[in-house]
N, CA, C and O atoms as CSV, one atom per row, in Angstrom:
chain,resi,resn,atom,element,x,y,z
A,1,UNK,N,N,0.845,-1.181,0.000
A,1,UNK,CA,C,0.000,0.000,0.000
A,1,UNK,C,C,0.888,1.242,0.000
A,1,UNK,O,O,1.801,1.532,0.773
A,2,UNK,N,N,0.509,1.760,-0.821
A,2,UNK,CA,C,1.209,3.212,-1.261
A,2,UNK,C,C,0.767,4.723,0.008
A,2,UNK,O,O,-0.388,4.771,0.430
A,3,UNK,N,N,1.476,5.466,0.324
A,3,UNK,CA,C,1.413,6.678,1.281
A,3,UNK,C,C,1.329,7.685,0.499
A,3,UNK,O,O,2.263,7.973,-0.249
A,4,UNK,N,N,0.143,8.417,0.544
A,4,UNK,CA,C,-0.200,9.879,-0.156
A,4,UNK,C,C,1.118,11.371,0.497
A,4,UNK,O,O,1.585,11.591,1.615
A,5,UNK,N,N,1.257,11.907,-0.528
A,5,UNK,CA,C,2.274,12.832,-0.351
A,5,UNK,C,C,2.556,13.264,1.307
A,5,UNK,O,O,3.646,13.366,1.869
A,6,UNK,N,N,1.458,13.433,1.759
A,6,UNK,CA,C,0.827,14.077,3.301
A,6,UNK,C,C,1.022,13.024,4.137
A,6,UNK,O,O,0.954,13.287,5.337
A,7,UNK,N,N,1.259,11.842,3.804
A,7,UNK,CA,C,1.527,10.845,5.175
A,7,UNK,C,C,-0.163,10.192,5.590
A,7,UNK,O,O,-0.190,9.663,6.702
A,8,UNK,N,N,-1.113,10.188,5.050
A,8,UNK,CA,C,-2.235,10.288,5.641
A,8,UNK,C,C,-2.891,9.166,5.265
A,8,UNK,O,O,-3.397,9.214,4.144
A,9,UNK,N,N,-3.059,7.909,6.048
A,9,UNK,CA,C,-3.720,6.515,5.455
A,9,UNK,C,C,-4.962,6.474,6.223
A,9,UNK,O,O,-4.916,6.752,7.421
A,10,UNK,N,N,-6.088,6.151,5.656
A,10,UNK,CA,C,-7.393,6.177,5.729
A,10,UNK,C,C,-7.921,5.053,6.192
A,10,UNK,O,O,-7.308,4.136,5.645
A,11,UNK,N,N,-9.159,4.408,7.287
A,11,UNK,CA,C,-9.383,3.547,7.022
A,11,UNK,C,C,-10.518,3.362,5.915
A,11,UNK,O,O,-11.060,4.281,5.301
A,12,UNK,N,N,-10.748,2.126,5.793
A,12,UNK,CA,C,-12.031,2.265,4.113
A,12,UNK,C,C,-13.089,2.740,4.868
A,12,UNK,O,O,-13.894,3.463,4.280
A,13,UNK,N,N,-13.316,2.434,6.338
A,13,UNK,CA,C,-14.436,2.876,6.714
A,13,UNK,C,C,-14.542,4.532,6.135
A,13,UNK,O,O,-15.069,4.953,5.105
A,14,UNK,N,N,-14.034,5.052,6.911
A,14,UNK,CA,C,-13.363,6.731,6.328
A,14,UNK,C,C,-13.744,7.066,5.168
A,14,UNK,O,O,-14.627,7.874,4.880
A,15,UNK,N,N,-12.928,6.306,4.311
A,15,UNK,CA,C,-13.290,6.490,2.432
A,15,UNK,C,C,-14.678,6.324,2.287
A,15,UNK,O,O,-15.276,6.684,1.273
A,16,UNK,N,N,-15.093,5.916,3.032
A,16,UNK,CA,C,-16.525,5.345,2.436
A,16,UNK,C,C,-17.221,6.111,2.910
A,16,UNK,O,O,-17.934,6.572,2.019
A,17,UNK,N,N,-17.632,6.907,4.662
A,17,UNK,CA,C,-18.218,8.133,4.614
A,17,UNK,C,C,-17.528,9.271,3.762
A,17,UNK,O,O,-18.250,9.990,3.071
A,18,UNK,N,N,-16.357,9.436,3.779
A,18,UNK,CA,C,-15.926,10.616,2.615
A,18,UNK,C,C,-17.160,10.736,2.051
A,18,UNK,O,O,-18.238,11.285,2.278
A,19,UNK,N,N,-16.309,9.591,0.721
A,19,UNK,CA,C,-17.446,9.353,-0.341
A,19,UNK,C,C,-18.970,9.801,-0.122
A,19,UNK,O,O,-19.328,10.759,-0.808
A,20,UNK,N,N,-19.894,9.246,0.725
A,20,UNK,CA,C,-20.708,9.762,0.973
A,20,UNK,C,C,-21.066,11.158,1.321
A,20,UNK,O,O,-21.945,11.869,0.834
A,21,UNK,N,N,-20.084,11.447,2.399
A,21,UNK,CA,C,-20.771,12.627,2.850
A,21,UNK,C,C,-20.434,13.911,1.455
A,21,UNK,O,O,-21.070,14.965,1.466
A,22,UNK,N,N,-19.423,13.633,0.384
A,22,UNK,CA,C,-19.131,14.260,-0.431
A,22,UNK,C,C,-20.393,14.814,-1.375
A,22,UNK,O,O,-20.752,15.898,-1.835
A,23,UNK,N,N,-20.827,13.512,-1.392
A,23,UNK,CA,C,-22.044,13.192,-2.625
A,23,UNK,C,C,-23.464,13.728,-1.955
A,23,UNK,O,O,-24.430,13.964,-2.682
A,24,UNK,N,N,-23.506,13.853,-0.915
A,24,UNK,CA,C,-24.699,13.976,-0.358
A,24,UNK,C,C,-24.683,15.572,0.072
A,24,UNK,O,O,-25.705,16.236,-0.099
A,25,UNK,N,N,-23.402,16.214,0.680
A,25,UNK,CA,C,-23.320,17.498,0.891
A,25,UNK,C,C,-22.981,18.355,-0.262
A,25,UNK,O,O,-23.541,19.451,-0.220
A,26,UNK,N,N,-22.315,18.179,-1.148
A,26,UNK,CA,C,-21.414,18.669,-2.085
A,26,UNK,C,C,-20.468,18.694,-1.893
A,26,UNK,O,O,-19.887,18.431,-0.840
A,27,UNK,N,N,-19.941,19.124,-3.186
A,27,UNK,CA,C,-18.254,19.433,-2.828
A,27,UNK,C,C,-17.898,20.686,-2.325
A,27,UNK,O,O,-17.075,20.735,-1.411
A,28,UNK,N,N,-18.268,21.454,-2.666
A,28,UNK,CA,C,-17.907,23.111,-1.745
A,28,UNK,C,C,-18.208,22.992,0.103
A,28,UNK,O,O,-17.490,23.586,0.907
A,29,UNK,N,N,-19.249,22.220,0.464
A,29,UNK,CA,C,-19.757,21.708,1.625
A,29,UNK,C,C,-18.360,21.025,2.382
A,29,UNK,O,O,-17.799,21.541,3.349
A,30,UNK,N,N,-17.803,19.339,1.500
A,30,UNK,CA,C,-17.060,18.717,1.517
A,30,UNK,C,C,-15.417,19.406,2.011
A,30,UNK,O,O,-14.815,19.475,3.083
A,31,UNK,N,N,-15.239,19.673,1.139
A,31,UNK,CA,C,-13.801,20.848,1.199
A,31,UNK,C,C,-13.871,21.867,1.880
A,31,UNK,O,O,-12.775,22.420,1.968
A,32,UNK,N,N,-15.127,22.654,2.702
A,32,UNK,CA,C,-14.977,23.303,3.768
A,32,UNK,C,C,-14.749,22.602,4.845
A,32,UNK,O,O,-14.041,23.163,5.681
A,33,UNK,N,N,-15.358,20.898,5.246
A,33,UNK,CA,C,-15.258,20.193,6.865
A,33,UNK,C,C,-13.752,19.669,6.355
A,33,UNK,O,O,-12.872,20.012,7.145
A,34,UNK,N,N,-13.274,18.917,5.209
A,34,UNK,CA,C,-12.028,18.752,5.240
A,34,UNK,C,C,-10.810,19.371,5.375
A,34,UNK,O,O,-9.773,18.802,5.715
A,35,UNK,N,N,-10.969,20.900,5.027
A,35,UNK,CA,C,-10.066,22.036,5.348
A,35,UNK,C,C,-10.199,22.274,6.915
A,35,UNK,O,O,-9.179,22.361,7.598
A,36,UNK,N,N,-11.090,22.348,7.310
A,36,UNK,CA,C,-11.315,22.939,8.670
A,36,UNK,C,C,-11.161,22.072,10.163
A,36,UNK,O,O,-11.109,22.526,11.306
A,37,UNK,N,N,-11.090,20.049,9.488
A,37,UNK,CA,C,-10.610,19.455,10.100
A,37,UNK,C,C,-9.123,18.645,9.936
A,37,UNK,O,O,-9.072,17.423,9.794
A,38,UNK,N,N,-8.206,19.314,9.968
A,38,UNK,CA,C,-7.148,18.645,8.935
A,38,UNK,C,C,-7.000,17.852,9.163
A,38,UNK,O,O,-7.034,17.702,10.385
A,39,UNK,N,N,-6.684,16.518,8.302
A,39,UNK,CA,C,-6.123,15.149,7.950
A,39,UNK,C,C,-7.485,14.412,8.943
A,39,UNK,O,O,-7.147,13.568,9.773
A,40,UNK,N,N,-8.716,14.701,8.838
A,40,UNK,CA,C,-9.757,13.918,9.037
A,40,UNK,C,C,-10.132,13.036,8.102
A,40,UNK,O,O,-10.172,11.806,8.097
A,41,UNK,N,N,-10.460,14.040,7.135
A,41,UNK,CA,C,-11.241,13.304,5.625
A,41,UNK,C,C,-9.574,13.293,4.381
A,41,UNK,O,O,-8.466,13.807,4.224
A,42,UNK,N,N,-10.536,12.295,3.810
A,42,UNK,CA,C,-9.838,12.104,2.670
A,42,UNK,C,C,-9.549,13.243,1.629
A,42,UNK,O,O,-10.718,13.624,1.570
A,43,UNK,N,N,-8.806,14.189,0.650
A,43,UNK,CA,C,-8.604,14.827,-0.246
A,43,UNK,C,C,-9.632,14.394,-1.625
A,43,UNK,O,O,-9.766,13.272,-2.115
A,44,UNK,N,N,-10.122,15.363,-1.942
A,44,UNK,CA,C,-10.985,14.786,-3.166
A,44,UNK,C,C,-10.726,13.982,-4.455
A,44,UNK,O,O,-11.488,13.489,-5.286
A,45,UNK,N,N,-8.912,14.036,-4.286
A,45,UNK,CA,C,-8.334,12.896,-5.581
A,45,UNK,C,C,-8.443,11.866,-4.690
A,45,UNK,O,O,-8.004,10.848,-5.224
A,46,UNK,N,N,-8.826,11.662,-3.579
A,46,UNK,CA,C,-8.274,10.380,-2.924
A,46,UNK,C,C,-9.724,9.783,-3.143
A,46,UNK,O,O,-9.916,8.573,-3.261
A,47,UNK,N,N,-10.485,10.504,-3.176
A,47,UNK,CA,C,-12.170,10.298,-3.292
A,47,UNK,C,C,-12.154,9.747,-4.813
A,47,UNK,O,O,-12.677,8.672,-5.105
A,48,UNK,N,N,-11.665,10.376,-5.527
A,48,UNK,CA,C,-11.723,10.054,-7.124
A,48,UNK,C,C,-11.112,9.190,-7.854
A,48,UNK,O,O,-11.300,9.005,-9.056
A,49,UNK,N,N,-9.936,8.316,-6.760
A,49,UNK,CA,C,-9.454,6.734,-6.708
A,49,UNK,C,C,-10.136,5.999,-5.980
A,49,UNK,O,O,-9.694,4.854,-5.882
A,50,UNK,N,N,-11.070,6.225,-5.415
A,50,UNK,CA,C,-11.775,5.485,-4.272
A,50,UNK,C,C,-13.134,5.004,-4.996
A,50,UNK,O,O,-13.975,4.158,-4.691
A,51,UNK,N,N,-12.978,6.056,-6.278
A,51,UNK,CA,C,-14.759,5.895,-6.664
A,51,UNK,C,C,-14.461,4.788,-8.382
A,51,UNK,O,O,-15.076,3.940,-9.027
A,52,UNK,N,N,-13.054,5.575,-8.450
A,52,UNK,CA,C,-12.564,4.043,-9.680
A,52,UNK,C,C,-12.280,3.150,-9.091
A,52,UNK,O,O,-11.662,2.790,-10.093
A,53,UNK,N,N,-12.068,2.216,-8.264
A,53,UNK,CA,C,-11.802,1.014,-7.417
A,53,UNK,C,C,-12.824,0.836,-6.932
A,53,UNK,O,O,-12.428,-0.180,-6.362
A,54,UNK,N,N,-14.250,0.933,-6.497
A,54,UNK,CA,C,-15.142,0.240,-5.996
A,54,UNK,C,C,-15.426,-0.253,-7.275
A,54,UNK,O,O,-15.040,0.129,-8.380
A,55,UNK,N,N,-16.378,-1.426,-6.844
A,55,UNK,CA,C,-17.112,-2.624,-7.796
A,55,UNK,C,C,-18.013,-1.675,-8.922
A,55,UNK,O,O,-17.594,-1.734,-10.078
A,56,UNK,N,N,-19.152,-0.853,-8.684
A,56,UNK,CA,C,-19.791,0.342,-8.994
A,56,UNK,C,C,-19.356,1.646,-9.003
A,56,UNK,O,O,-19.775,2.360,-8.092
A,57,UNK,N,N,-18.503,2.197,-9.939
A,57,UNK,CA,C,-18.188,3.619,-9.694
A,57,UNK,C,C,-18.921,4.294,-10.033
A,57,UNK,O,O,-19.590,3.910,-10.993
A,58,UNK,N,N,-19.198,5.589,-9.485
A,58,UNK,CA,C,-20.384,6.823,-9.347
A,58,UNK,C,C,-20.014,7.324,-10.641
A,58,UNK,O,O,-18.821,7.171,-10.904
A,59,UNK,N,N,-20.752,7.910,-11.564
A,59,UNK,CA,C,-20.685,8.394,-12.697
A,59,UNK,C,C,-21.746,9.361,-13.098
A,59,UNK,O,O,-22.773,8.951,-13.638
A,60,UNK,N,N,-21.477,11.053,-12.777
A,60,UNK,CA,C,-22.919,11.775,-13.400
A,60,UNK,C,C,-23.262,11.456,-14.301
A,60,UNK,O,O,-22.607,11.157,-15.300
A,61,UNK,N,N,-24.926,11.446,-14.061
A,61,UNK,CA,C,-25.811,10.951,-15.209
A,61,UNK,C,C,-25.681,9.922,-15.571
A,61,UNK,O,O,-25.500,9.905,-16.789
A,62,UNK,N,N,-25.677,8.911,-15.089
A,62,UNK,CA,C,-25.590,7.574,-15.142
A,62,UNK,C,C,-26.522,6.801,-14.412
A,62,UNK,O,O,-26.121,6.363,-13.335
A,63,UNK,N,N,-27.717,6.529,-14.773
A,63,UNK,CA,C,-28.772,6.168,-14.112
A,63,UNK,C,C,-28.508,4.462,-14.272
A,63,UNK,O,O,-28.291,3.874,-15.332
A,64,UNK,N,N,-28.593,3.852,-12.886
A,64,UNK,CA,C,-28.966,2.037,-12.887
A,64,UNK,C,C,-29.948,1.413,-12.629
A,64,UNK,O,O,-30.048,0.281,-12.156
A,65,UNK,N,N,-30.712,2.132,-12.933
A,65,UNK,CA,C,-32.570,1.787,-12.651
A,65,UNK,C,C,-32.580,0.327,-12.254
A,65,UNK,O,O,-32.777,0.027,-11.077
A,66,UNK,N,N,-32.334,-0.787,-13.370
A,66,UNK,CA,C,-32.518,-2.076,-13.215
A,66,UNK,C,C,-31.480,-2.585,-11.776
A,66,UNK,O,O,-32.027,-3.132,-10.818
A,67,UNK,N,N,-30.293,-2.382,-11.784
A,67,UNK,CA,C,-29.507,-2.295,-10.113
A,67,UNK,C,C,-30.388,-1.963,-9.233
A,67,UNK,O,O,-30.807,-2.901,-8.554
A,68,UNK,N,N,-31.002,-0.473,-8.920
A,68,UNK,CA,C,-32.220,-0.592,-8.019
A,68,UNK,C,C,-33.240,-1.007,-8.122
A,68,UNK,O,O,-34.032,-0.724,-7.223
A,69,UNK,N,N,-33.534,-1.546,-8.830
A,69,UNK,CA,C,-34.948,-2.122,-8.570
A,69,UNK,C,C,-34.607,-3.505,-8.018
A,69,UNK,O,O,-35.122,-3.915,-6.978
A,70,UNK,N,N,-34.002,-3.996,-8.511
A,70,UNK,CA,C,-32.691,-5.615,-7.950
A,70,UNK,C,C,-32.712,-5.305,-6.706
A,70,UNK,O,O,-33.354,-6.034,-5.950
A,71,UNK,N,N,-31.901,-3.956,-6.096
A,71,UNK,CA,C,-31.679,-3.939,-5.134
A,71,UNK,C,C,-32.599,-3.711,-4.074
A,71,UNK,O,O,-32.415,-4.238,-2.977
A,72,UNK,N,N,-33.750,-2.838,-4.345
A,72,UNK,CA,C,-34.890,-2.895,-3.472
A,72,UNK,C,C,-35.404,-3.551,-3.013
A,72,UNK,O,O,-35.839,-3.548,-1.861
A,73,UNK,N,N,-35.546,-4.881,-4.455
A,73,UNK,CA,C,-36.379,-5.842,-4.111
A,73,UNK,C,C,-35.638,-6.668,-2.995
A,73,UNK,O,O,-36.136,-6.638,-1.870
A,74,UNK,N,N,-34.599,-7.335,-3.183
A,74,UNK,CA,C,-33.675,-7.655,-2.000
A,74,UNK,C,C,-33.684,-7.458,-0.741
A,74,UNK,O,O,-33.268,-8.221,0.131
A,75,UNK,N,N,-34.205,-6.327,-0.612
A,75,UNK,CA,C,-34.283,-5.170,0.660
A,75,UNK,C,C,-35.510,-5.374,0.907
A,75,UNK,O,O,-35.812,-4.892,2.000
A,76,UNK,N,N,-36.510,-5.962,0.290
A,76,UNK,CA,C,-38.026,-5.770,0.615
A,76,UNK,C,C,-38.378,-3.874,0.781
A,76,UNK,O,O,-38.939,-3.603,1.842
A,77,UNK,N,N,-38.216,-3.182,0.253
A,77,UNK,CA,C,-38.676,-2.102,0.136
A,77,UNK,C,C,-39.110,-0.669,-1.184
A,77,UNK,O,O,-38.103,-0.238,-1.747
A,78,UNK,N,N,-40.000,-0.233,-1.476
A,78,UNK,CA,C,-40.225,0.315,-2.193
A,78,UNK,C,C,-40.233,1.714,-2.059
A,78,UNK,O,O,-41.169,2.407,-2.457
A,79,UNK,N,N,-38.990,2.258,-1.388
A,79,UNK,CA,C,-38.926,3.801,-1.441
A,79,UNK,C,C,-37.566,3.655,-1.334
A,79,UNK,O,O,-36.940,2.756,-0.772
A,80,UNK,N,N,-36.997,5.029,-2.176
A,80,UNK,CA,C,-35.798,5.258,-2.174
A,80,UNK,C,C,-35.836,6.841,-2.008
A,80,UNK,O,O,-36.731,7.660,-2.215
A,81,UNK,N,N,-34.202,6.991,-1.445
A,81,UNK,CA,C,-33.987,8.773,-1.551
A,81,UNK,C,C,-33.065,9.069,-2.934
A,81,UNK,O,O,-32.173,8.390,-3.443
A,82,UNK,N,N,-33.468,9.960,-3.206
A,82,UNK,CA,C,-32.723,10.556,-4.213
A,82,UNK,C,C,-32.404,12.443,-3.838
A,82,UNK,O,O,-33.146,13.200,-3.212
A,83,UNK,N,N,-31.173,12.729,-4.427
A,83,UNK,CA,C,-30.999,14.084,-4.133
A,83,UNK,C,C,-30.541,14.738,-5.459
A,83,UNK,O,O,-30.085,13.926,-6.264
A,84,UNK,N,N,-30.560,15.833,-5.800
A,84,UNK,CA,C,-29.964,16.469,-6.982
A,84,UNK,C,C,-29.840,17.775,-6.443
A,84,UNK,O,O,-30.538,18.452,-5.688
A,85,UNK,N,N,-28.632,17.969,-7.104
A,85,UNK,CA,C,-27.800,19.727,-6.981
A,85,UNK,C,C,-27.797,20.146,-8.641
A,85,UNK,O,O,-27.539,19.568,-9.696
A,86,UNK,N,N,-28.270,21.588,-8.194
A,86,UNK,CA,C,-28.728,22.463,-9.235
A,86,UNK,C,C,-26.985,23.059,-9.930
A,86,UNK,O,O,-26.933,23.851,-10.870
């Protein structure tokens, strides 16, 4: 395992709220709690190797309708959240 310039190794747990809280707050949101907590969160390239290495990488505008509906059903449930930034 390779060490980012900064010394700063993550656990995946970590990467994985990143990730989230990135996508769900924004990025201007994102890069204000990561600036303001240093070496908490991950850097947003570290987010943008994190999102090519999962099984599913996030891709705007890339809808997987048939994945969720798979996946709902699995779940036994018929509501989902969705969010969009203007």
């Amino acid at each position: 395992m390779e060490r980012s310039s900064n010394n700063y190794q993550f656990d995946p747990n970590v990467d994985k709220f990143a990730y989230v809280l990135n996508i769900l707050a924004g990025h201007n949101a994102y890069e204000f709690i990561r600036i303001n907590l240093s070496g908490a969160l991950p850097s947003t390239t570290t987010l943008k190797n994190y999102n090519q290495n999962i099984s599913l990488p996030l891709r705007e505008c890339e809808f997987r309708f048939d994945l969720l509906k798979n996946y709902l059903g699995s779940i036994d449930s018929n509501y989902v959240f969705a969010e969009g930034s203007s």
